[in-house]
C-alpha positions as CSV (number, residue, x, y, z in Angstrom):
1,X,-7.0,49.9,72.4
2,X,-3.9,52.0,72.6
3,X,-3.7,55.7,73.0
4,X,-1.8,58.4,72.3
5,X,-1.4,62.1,72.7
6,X,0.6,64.9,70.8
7,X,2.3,67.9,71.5
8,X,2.9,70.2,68.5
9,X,5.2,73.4,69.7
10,X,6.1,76.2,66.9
11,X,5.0,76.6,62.9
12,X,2.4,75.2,60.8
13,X,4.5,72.7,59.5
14,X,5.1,71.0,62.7
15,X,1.3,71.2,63.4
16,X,1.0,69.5,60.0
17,X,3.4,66.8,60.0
18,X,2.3,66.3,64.0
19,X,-1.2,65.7,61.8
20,X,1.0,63.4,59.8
21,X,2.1,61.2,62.4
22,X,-1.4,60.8,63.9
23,X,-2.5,59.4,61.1
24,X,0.3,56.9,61.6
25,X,-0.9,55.9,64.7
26,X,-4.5,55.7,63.9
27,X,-3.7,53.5,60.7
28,X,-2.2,50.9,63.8
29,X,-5.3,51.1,65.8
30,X,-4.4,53.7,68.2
31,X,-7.3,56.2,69.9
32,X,-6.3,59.6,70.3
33,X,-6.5,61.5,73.8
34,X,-5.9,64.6,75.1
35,X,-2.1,65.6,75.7
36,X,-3.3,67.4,78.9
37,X,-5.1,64.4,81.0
38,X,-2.1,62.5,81.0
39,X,-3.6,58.9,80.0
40,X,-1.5,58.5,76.9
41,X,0.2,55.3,76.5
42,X,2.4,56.9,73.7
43,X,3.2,60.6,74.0
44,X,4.6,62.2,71.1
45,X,6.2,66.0,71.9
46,X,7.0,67.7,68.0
47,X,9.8,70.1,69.5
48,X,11.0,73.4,68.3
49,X,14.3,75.3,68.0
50,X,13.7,78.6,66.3
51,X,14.5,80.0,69.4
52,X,16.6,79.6,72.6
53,X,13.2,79.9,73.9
54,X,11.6,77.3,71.9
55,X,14.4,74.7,72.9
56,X,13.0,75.9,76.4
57,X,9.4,75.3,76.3
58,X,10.1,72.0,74.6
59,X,12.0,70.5,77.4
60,X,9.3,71.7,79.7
61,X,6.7,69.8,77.7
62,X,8.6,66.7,77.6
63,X,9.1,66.7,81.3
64,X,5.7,67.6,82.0
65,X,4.9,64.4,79.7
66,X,6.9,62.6,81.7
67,X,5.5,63.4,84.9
68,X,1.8,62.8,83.9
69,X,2.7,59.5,83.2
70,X,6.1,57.9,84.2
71,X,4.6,54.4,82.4
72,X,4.1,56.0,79.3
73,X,6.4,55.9,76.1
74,X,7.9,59.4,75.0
75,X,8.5,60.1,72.1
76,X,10.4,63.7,71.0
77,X,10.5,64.7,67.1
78,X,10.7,68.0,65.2
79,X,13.4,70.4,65.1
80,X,14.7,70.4,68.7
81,X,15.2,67.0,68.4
82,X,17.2,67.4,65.2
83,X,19.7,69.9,66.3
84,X,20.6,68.4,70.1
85,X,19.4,64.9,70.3
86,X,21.7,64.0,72.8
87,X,20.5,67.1,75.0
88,X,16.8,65.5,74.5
89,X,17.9,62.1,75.3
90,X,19.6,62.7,78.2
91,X,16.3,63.5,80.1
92,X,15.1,60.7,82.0
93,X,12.0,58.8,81.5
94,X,12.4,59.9,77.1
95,X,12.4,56.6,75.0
96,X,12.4,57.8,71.4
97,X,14.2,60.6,69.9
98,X,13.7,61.2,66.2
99,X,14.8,64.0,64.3
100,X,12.9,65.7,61.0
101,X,13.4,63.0,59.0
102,X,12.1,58.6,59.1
103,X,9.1,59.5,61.1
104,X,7.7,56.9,59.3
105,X,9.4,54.4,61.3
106,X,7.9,55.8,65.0
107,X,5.2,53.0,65.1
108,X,8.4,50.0,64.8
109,X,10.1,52.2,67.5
110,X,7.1,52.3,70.0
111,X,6.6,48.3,69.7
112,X,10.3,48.2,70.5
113,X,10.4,50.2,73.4
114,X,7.1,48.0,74.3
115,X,9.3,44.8,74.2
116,X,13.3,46.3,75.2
117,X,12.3,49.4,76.8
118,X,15.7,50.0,75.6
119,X,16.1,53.6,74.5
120,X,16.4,54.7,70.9
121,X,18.2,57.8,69.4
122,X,17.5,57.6,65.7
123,X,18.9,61.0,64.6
124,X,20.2,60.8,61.7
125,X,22.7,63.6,59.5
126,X,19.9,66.0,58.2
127,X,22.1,67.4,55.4
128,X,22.8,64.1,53.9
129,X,18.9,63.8,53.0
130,X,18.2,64.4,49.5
131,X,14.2,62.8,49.8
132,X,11.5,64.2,50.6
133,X,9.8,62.3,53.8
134,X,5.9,61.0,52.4
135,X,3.7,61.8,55.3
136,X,0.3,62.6,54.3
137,X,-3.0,63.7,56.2
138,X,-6.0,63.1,54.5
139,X,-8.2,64.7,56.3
140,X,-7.6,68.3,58.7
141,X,-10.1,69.3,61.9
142,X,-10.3,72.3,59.7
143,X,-12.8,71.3,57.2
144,X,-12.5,74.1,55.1
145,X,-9.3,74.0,54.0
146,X,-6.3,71.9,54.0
147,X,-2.6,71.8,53.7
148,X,-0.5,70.2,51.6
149,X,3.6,70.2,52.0
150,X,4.9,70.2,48.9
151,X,8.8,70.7,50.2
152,X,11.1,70.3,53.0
153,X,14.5,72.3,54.2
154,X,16.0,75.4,53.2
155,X,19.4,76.4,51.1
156,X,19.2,79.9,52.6
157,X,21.0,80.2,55.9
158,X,19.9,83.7,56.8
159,X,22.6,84.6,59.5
160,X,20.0,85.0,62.2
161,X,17.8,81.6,61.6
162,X,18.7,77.7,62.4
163,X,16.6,75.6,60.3
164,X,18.9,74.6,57.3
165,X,20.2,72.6,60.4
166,X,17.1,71.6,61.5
167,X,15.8,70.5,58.2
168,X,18.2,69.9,56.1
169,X,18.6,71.3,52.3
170,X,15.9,72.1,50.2
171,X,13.8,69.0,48.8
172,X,11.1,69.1,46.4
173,X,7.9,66.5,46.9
174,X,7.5,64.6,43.0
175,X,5.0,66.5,40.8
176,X,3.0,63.5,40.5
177,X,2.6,63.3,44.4
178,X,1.6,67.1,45.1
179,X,-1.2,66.6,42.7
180,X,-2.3,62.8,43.7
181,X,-2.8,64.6,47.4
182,X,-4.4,67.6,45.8
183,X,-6.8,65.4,44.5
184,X,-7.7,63.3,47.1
185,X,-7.8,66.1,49.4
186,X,-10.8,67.5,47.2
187,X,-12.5,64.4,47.3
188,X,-12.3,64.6,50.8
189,X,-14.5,67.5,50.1
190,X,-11.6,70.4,50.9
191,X,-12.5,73.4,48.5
192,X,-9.2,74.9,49.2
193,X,-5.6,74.1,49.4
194,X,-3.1,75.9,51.4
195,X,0.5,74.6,49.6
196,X,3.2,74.8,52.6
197,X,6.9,74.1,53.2
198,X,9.8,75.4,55.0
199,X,10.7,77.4,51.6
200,X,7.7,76.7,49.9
201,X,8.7,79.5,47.2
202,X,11.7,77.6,46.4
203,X,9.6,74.2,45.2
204,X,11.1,72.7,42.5
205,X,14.9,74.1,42.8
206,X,16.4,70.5,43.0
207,X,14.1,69.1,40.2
208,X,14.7,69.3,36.4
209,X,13.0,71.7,34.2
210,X,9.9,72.0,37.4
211,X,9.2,74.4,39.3
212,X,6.8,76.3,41.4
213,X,5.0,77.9,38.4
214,X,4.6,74.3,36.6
215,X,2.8,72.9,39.9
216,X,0.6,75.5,40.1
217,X,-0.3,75.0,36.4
218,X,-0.8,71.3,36.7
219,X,-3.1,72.1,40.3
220,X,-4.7,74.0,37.7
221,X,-6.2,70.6,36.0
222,X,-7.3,69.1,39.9
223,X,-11.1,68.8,39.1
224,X,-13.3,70.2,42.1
225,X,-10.3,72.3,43.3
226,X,-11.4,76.0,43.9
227,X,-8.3,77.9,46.0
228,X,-4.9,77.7,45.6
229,X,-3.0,79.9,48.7
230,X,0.2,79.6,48.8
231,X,1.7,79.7,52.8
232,X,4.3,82.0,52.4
233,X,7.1,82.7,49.4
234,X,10.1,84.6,49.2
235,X,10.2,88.0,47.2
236,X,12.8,86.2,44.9
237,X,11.1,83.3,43.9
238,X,7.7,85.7,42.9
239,X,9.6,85.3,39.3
240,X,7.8,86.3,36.5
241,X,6.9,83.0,35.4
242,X,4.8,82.7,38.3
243,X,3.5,85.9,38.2
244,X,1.8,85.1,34.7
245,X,0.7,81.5,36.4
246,X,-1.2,83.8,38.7
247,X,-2.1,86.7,36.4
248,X,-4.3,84.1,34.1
249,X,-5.4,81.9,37.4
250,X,-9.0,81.6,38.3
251,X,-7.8,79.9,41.7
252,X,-4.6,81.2,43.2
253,X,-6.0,83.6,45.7
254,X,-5.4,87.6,45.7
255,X,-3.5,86.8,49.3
256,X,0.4,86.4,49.4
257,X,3.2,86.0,51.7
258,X,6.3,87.6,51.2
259,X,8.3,87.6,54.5
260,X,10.3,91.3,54.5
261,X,12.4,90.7,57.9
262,X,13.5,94.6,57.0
263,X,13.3,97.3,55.2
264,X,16.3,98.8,55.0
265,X,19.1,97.3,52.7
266,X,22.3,97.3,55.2
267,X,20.4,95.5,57.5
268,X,19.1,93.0,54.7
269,X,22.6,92.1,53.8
270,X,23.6,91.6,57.5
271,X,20.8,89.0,57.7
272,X,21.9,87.5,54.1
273,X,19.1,87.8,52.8
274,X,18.6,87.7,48.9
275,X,16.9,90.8,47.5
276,X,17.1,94.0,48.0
277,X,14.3,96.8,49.1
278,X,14.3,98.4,45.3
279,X,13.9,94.3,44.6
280,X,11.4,93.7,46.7
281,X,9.4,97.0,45.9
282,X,9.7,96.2,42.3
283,X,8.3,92.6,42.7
284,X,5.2,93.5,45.0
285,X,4.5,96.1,41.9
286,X,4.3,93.5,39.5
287,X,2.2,91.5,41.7
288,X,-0.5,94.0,42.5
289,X,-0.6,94.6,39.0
290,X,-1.2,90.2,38.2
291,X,-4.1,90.6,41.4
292,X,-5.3,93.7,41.8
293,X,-6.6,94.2,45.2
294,X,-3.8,91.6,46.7
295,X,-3.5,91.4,50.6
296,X,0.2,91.2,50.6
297,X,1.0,90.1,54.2
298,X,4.5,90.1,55.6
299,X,7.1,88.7,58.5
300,X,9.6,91.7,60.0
301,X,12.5,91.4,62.7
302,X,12.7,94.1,64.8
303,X,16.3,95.0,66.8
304,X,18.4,92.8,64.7
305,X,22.1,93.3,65.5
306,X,23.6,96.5,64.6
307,X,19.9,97.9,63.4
308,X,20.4,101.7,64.3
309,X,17.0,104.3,64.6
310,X,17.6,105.4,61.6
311,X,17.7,102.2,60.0
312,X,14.4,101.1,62.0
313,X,12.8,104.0,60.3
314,X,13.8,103.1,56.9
315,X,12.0,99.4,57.7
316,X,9.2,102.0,58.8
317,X,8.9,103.6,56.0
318,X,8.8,101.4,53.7
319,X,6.5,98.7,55.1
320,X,4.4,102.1,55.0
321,X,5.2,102.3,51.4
322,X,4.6,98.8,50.7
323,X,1.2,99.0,51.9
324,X,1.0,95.6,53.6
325,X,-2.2,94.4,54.7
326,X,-0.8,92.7,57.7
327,X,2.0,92.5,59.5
328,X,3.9,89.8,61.8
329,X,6.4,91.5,63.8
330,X,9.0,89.1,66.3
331,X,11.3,90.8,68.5
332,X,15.0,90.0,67.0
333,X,15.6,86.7,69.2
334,X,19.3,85.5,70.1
335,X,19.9,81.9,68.7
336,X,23.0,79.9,69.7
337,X,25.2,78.4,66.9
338,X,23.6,81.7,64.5
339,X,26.0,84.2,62.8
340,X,23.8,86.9,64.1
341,X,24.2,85.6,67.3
342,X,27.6,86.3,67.6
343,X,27.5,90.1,66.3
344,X,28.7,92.9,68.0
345,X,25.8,95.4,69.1
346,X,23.0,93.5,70.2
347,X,19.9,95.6,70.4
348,X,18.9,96.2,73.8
349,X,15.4,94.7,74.8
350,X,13.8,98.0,75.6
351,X,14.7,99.4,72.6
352,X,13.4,95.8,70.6
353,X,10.3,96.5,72.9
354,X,9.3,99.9,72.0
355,X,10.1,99.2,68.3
356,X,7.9,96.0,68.3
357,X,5.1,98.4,69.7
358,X,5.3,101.0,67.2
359,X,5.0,98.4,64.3
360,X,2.4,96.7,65.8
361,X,0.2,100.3,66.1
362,X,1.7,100.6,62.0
363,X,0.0,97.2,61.6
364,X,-3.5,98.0,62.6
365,X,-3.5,101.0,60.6
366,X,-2.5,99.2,57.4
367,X,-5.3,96.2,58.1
368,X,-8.2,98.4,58.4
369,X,-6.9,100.8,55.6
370,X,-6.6,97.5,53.5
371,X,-9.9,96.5,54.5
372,X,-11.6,100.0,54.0
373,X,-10.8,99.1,49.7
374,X,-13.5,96.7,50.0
375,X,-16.8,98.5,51.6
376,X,-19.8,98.0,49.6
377,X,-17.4,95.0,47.5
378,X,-19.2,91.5,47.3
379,X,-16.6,89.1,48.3
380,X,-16.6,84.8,48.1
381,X,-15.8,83.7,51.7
382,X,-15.7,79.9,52.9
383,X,-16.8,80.1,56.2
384,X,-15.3,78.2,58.8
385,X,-17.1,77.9,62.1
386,X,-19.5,79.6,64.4
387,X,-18.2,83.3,65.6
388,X,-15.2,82.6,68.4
389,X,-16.5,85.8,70.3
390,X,-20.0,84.7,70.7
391,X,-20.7,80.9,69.0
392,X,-24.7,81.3,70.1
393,X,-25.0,84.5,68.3
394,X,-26.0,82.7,64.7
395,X,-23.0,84.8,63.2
396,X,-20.0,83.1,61.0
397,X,-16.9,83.7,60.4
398,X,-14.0,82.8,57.7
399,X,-11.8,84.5,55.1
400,X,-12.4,86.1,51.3
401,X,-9.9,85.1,48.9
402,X,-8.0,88.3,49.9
403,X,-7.8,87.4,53.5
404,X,-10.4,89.2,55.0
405,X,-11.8,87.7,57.6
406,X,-15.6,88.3,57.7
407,X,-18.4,87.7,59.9
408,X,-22.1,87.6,58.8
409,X,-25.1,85.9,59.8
410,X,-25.7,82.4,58.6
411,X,-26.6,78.6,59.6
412,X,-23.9,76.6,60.7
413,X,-24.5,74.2,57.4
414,X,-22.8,76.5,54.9
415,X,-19.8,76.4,57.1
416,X,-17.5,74.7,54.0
417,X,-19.4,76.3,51.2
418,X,-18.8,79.1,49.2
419,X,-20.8,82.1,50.2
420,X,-21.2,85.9,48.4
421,X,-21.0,88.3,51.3
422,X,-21.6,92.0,51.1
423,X,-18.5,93.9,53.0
424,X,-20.2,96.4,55.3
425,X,-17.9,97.7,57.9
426,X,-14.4,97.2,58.0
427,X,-11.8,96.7,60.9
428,X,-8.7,96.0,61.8
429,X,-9.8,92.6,63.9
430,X,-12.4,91.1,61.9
431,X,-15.0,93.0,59.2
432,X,-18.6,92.6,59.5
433,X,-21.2,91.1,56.6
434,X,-23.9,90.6,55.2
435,X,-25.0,87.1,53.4
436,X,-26.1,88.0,49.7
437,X,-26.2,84.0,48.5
438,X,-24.6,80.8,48.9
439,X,-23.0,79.0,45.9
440,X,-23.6,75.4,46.0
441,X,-21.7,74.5,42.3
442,X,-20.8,77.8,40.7
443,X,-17.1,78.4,39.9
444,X,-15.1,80.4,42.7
445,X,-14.9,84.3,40.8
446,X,-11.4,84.9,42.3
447,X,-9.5,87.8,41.8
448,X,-12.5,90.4,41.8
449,X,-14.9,91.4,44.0
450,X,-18.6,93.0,42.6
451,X,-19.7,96.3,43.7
452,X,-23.1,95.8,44.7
């Protein structure tokens, strides 16, 4: 039998579509190894290029590949590979380079190399796609919940980010598709679904009279289905067509989202980015008032070009006035062939540094503030597995609806069901439990939590 290992650098749509590809490979009788012992006959390296950094890392990876096994096939994919494919292919000892796009043909290309050993570079001109690429996973090593892509590329082009190039324009999955997957994801025994995408938010722009707020209505009818989350959206797209979706929902969960990138509007414009902080304020209002009790959870840039104290301040201040639940703060990073890379007064690190540090302090605040709502609350969590900090302990852990992750003393065979757990102590890291029941066919009761 055959074997193959996989690399999967950057977001959680790489991880998925590396998940994707596996399945691929198992459908054609392969075994899966480690990536690290080096046995692979086929290695497959999903690259990133968010970053200068995460072109870096990829070529190390790839190298490293190579090293472990000069006899092996490589194979490089992902977003690196789509924006310098020449650059990838250049490095001795890689076979296969392919892009974000025909991954469906890697298994032809692998027997190919097998019988030429001739190397292939089959990149093609992302912008020219206008399909969405069918990869599905059927099953995830996370048994709890499980993604589902339901769109690929981006029509954005923030000044500071390269992914339009690396994906391509936006591209909707058929309606009909999202929910065949949906529903034999919940056969598979998946009581939530996680709905992911470069722009997920955006679903449905290049379709006729769809949308996201239609999908989520017809995810609605998936029998057996009891979470909808969706990955991440943009404040624009929260329109209030989907706000009512969610208002009247008895599975979207009270977790959302919204990347911010800044709070000040100067900056906002600078980045091209589509709202405004008024805009955003007004559309977080609405939201909280569709899900009360929401854990709104947010992206911010810190040191983007030009961003003066003052303007770092404003972002302050209003991520304070926001009330986020959590934060995920990134250092502005320099990316070659970027607008933003090519403005005039470029933050200093130190300065990036010590504004990274104060938003990360922010961000504990806000989490166990968040948190501190729910003392005393009953709250439906799914666990997930054993407590990472000590797995012999005979605690759990997973996340509420509202993203809270909780751990509470149970048996390791409700990991995957619903449980009712009593919110005793909150904190910013993880909150602590206490089990009041399991569920075994009741509806999910989204959306509220019970005083007890």
């Amino acid at each position: 039998m055959s074997t193959v290992a996989f690399h999967t650098l950057g977001c959680k749509v790489n991880s998925y579509e590396t998940e994707a590809i596996w399945q691929l490979f198992k459908q054609n009788g392969y075994e899966r190894v480690e990536f690290e012992t080096g046995e692979a006959d086929v290695f497959v390296i999903n690259t990133c290029t968010v970053t200068n950094t995460g072109d870096k890392k990829s070529r190390q990876v790839i190298r490293r590949a190579i090293r472990q096994n000069p006899d092996a096939i490589v194979a490089v994919t992902g977003c690196y590979a789509q924006t310098s494919p020449k650059e990838i292919a250049d490095i001795p000892g890689v076979d296969i380079v392919v892009g974000t796009q025909g991954r469906e043909n890697l298994i032809e290309y692998v027997e190919r190399i097998r019988q030429e050993r001739t190397p292939i570079n089959a990149v093609t001109n992302i912008m020219k796609a206008r399909e969405f690429e069918e990869l599905d996973v059927p099953n995830f090593t996370d048994r709890t919940r499980a993604s589902l892509k339901i769109q690929e590329g981006c029509n954005n082009f923030c000044t500071f980010c390269i992914i339009p190039w690396a994906r391509g324009l936006m591209r909707s999955r058929k309606p009909e598709s999202v929910v065949e997957q949906a529903k034999n994801l919940v056969a598979a025994g998946y009581l939530e679904i996680v709905l992911t995408g470069i722009h997920t938010g955006g679903y449905g722009e290049d379709l006729e009279n769809y949308n996201l707020a239609k999908l989520l209505v017809d995810l609605h009818q998936v029998e057996g289905l009891k979470r909808i989350r969706i990955s991440s959206i943009e404040a624009s797209q929260i329109t209030d067509e989907v706000i009512e979706v969610i208002n009247n929902s008895d599975l979207v969960v009270r977790h959302l989202h919204v990347p911010l990138q800044a709070g000040n509007d100067e900056v906002l414009k600078r980045m091209r980015r589509k709202y405004t902080t008024a805009e955003f304020y007004e559309r977080m209002v609405k939201v909280r008032e569709a899900l009360p009790g929401v854990a709104l959870t947010t992206d911010v840039i810190v040191g983007f070009p030009g961003e003066t104290e003052e303007q770092f301040q404003d972002g302050y201040d209003f991520i304070k006035k926001i009330g986020f639940a959590e934060l995920h703060v990134f250092p502005y990073s320099m990316r070659t062939g970027t607008p933003a890379a090519r403005m005039e007064d470029q933050v200093p690190e130190e300065i990036k540094k010590d504004r990274v540090a104060k938003l990360i302090e922010l961000n504990q605040e806000l989490t166990l503030e968040y948190a501190q709502q729910f003392v005393g609350d009953v709250l439906e969590v799914i666990p997930e597995r054993p407590f990472k900090e000590d797995p012999e302990s005979g605690l759990l852990m997973g996340y509420s609806d509202n993203y809270l992750n909780l751990v509470f003393e149970g048996t390791e065979d409700m990991i995957g069901k619903i449980c009712k757990v009593k919110l005793d102590e909150a904190g910013s890291e993880y909150c602590k439990g206490t089990l009041v029941r399991v569920l075994e066919s009741e509806h999910l009761t989204l959306n509220r939590s019970e005083a007890v």
